[in-house]
Backbone bond lengths (Angstrom), bond angles and torsions (degrees), N, CA, C in turn:
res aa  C-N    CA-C-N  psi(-1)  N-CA   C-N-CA  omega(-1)  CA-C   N-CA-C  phi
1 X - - - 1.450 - - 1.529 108.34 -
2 X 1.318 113.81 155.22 1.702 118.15 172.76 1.677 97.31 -116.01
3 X 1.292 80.52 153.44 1.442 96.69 168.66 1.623 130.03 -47.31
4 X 1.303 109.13 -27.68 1.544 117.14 -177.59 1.369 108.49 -87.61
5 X 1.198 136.64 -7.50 1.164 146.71 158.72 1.788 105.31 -57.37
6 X 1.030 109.22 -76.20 1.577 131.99 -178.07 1.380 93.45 -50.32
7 X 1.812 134.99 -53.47 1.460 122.40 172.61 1.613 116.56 -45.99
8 X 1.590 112.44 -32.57 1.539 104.12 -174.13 1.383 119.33 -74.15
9 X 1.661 90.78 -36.54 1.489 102.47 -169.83 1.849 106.37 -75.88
10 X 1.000 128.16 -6.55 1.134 133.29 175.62 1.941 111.78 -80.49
11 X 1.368 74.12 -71.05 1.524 84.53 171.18 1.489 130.88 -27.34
12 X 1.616 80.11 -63.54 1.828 84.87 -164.55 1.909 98.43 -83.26
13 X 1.428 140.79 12.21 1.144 162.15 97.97 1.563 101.63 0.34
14 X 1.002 106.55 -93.36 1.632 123.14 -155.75 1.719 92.36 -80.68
15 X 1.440 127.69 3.22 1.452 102.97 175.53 1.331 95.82 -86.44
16 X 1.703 111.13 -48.17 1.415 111.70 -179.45 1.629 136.88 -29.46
17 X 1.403 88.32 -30.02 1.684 119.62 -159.23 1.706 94.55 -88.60
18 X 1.248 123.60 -31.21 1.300 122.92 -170.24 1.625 111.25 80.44
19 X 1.380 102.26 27.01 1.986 115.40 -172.92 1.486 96.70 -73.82
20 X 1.025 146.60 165.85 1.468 161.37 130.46 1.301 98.19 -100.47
21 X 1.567 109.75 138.99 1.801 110.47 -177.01 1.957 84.82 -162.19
22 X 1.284 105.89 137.44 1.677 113.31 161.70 1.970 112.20 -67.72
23 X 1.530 81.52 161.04 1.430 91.26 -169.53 1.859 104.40 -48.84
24 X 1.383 102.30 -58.17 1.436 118.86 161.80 1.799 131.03 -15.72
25 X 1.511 90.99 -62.01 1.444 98.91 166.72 1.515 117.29 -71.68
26 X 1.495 134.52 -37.59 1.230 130.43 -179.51 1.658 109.45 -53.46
27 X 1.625 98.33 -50.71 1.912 115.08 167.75 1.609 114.87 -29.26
28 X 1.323 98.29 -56.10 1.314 85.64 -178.66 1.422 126.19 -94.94
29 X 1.445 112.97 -29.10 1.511 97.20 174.41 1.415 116.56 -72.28
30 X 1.670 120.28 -4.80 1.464 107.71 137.38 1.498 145.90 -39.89
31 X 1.404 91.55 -61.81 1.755 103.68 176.25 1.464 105.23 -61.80
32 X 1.282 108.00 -36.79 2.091 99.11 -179.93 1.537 106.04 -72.69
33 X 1.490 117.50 -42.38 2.022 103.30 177.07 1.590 94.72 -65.56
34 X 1.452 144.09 -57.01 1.192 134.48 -170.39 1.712 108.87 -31.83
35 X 1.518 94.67 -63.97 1.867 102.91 170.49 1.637 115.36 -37.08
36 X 0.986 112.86 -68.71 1.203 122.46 -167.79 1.512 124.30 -64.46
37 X 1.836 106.60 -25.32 1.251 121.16 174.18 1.787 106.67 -70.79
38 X 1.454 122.32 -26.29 1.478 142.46 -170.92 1.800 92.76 -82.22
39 X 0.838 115.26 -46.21 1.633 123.33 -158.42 1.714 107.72 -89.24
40 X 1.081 134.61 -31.07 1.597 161.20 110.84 1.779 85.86 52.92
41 X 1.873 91.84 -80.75 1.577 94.83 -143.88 1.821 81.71 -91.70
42 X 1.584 153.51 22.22 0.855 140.52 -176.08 1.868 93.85 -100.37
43 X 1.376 109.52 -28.37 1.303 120.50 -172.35 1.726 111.77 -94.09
44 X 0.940 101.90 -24.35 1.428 104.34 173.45 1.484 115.35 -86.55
45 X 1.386 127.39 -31.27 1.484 148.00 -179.09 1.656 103.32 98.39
46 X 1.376 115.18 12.03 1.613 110.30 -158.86 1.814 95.12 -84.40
47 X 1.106 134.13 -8.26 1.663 135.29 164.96 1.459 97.08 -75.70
48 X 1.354 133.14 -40.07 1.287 101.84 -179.34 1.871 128.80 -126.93
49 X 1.713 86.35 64.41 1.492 123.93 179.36 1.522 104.48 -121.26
50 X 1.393 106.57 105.97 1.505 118.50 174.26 1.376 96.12 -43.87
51 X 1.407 115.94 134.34 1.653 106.88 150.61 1.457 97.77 -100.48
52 X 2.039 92.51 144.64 1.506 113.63 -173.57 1.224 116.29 -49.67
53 X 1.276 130.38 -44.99 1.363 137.90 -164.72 1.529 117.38 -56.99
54 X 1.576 97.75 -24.73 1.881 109.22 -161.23 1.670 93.66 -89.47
55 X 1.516 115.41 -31.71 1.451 103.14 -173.31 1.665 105.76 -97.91
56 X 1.463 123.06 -1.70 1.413 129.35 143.40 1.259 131.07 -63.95
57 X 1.375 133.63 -39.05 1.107 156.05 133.47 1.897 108.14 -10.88
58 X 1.387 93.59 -77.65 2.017 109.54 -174.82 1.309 108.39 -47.27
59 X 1.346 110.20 -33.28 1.360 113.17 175.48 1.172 127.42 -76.23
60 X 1.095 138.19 -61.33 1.039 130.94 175.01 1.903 112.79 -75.01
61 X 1.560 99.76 4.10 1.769 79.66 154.01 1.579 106.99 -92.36
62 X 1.251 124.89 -15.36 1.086 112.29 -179.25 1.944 129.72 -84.37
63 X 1.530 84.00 -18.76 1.280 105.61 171.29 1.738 101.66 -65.62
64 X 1.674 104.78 -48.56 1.798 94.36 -169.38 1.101 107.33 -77.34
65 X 1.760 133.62 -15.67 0.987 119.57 150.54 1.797 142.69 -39.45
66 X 0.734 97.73 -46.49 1.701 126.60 171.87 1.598 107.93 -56.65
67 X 1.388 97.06 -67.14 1.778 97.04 -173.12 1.557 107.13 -70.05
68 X 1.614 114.72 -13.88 1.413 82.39 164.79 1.477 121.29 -121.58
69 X 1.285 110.93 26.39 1.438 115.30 148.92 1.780 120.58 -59.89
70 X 1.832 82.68 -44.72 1.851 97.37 175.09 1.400 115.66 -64.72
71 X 1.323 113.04 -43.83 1.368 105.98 164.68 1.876 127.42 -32.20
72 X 1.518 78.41 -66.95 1.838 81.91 -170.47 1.560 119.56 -76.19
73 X 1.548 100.09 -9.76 1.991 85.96 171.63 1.853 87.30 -93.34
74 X 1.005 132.63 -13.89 1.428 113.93 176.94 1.919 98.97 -67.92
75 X 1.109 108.84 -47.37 1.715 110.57 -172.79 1.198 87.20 -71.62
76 X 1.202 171.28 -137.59 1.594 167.38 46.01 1.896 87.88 152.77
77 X 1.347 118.70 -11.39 2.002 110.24 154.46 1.369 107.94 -101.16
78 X 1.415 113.62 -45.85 1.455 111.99 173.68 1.590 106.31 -49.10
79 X 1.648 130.83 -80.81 1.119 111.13 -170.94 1.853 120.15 -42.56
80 X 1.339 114.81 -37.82 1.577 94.85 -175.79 1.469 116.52 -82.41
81 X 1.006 114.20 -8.21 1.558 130.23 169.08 1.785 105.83 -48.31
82 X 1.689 93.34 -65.73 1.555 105.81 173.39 2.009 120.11 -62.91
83 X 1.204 91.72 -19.63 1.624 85.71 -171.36 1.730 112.21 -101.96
84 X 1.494 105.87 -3.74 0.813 138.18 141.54 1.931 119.64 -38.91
85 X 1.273 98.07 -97.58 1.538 104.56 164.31 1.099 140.60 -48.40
86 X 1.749 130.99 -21.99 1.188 171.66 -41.30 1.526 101.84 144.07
87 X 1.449 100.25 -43.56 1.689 89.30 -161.52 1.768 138.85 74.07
88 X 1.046 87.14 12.60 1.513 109.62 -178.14 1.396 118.51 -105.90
89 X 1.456 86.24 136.07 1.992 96.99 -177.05 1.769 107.15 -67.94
90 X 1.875 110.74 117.76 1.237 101.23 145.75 0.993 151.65 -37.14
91 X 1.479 127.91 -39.92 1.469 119.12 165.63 1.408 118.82 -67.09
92 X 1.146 143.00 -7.63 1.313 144.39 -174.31 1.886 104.32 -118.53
93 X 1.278 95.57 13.03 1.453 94.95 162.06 1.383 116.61 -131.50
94 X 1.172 109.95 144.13 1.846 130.15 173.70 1.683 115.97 -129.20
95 X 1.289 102.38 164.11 1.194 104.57 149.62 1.359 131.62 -136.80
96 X 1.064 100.81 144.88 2.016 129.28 -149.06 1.775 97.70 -73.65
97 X 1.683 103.18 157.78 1.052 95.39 -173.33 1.825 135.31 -68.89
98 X 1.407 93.09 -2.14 1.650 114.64 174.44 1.179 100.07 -59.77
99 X 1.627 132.09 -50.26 1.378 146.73 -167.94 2.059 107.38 105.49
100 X 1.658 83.62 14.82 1.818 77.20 153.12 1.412 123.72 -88.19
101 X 1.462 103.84 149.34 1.943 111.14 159.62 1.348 101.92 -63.32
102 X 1.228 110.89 126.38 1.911 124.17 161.22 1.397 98.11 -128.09
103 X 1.641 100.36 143.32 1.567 113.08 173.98 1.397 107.87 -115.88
104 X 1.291 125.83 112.56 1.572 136.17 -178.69 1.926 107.73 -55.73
105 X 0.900 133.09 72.91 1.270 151.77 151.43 1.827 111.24 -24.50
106 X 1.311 129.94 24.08 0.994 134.83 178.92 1.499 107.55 -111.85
């Protein structure tokens, strides 16, 4: 939040109210709701409450991490498996983004 937020919301607050307040005074009981709007979740404990989603989240990046590590040494046995049988040099073989074996012939 900025401070000029907290000036409006004050303001138009204290017009309702029939308050008279100097520019001065609105200033600061800005900067103190600004404070207090910052300090909120330190007083409530709600900053230091995992939200579920973030440690659901880790997981399953770490999970998709994993499966596609497994992926590519599973693709990376299959191709030498084939180049293997094949007779073909590993380094001059890959596989393409279709998920065919190609052997670079250069």
């Amino acid at each position: 939040m900025n401070n000029e937020y907290w000036r409006i919301c004050i303001e138009e607050s204290l017009n309702e109210l029939g308050i008279s307040v100097t520019n001065e005074q609105v200033n600061q009981i800005a900067k103190d709701m600004e404070m207090a709007a910052s300090m909120e979740g330190e007083a409530t404990g709600r900053c230091h409450i995992p939200h579920p989603l973030e440690a659901e989240v880790r997981n399953l990046k770490v999970r998709h991490e994993n499966e596609l590590r497994r992926a590519e040494k599973t693709a990376e046995t299959y191709k030498l498996t084939l180049c293997r049988f094949a007779k073909a040099d590993p380094q001059k073989t890959h596989i393409n983004s279709m998920g065919e074996v190609v052997e670079d012939l250069r």
